[in-house]
C-alpha positions as CSV (number, residue, x, y, z in Angstrom):
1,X,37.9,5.4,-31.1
2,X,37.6,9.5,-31.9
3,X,41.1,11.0,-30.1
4,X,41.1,14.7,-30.1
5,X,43.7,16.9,-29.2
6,X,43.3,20.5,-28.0
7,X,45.7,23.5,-28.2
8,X,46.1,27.4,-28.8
9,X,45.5,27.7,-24.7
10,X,47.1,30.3,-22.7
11,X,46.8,33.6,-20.5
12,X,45.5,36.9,-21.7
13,X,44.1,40.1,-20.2
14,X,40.7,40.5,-20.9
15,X,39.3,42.1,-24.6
16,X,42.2,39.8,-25.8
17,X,41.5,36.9,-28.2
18,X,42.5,33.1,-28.6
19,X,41.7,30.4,-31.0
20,X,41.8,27.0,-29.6
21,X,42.0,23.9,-32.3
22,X,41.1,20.4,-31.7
23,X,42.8,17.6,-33.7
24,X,40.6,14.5,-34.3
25,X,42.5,11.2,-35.2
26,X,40.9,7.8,-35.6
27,X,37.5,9.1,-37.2
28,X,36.8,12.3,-40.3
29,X,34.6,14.9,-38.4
30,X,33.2,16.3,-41.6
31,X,29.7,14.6,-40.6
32,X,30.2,14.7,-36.9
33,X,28.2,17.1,-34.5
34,X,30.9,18.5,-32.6
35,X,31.4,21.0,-29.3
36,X,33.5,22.8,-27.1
37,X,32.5,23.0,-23.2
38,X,34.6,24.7,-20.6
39,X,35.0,23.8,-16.6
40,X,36.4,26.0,-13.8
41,X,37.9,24.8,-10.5
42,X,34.5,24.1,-8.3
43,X,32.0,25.2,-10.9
44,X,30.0,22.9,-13.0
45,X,30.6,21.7,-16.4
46,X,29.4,24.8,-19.1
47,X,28.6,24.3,-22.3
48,X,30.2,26.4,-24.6
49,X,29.0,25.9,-28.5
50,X,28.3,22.9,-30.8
51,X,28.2,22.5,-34.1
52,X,25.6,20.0,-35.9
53,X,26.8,17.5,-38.8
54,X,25.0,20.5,-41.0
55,X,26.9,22.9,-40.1
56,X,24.5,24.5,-37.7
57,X,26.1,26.5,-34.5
58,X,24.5,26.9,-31.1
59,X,25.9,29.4,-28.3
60,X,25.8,29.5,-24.3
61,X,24.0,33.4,-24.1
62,X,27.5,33.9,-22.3
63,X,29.7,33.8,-25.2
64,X,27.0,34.3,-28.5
65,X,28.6,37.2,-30.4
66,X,32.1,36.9,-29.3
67,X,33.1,33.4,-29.5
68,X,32.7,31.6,-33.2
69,X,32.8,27.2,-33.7
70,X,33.7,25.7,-36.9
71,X,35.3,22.8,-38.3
72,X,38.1,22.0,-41.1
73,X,37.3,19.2,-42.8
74,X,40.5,18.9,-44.9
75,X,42.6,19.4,-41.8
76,X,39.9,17.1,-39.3
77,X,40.1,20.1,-37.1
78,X,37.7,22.5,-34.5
79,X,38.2,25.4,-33.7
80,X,36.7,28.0,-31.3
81,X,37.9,32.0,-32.4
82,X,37.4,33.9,-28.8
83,X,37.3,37.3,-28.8
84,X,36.5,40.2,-26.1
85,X,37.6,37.7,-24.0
86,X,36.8,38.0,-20.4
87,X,37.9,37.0,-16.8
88,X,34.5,35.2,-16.3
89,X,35.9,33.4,-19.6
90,X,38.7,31.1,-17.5
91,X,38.5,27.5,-17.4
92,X,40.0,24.3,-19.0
93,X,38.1,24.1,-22.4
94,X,37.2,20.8,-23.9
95,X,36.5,19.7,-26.9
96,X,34.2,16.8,-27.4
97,X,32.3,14.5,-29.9
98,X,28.7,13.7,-30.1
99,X,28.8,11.2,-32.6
100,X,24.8,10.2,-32.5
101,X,24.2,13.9,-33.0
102,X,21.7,13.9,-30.1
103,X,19.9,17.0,-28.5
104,X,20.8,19.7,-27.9
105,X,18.8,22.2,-25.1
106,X,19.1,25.6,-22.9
107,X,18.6,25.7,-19.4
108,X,18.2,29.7,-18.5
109,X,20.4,30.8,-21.4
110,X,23.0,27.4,-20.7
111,X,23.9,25.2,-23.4
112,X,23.7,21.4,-22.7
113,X,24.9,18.7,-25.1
114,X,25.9,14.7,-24.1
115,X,29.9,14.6,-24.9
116,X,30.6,10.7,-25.7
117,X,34.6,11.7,-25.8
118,X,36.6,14.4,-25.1
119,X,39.8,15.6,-25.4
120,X,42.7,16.8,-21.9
121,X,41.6,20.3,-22.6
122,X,43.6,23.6,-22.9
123,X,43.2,26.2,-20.1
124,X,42.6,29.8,-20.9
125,X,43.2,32.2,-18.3
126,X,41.4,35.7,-18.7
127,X,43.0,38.6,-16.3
128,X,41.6,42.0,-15.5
């Protein structure tokens, strides 16, 4: 059983950065397809970016070219850098597994990926 642990949360005003990390225990992520999704109060779940068991990113349209996924293998960790943050960017961010590595599609510029675990999340709070 994959646990994961998210931090590096927190409020900032908007063109601010954060990097959120996401400890895995129980299982070594080097070959796992990963992601990070994000849900606000009433809104759907979004996701945010994934990265394959090659290394391969994919980005929501919403956040391509200022948010960045990647993984430590020596530390088990994820990570997602965030920059130009911005207000449309608060939620409670998850990370998740995919451990069969299954599709991944875009519905109108939205990423989509089956989670099979997930972490409590860290909220990130993006003010004008």
């Amino acid at each position: 059983q994959v646990q994961l642990v998210e931090s590096g949360g927190g409020s900032v005003q908007a063109g601010g950065s954060l990097r959120l990390s996401c400890v895995a225990s129980g299982y070594t992520i080097s070959n796992m397809c990963m992601g990070w999704f994000r849900q606000a109060p009433g809104k759907d779940r979004e996701g945010v970016a994934y990265i394959d068991n090659n290394g391969d990113t994919s980005y929501a349209d919403s956040v391509k070219g200022r948010f960045t996924i990647s993984k430590d293998n020596a530390k088990n960790t994820l990570y997602l850098l965030m920059n130009s943050l911005e207000p449309e960017d608060t939620a409670m961010y998850y990370c998740a597994t995919d451990q069969a590595c299954g599709d991944i599609w875009y519905d109108d510029g939205d990423l989509h990926f089956e989670p099979d675990s997930r972490g409590q999340g860290t909220q990130v709070t993006v003010s004008s």
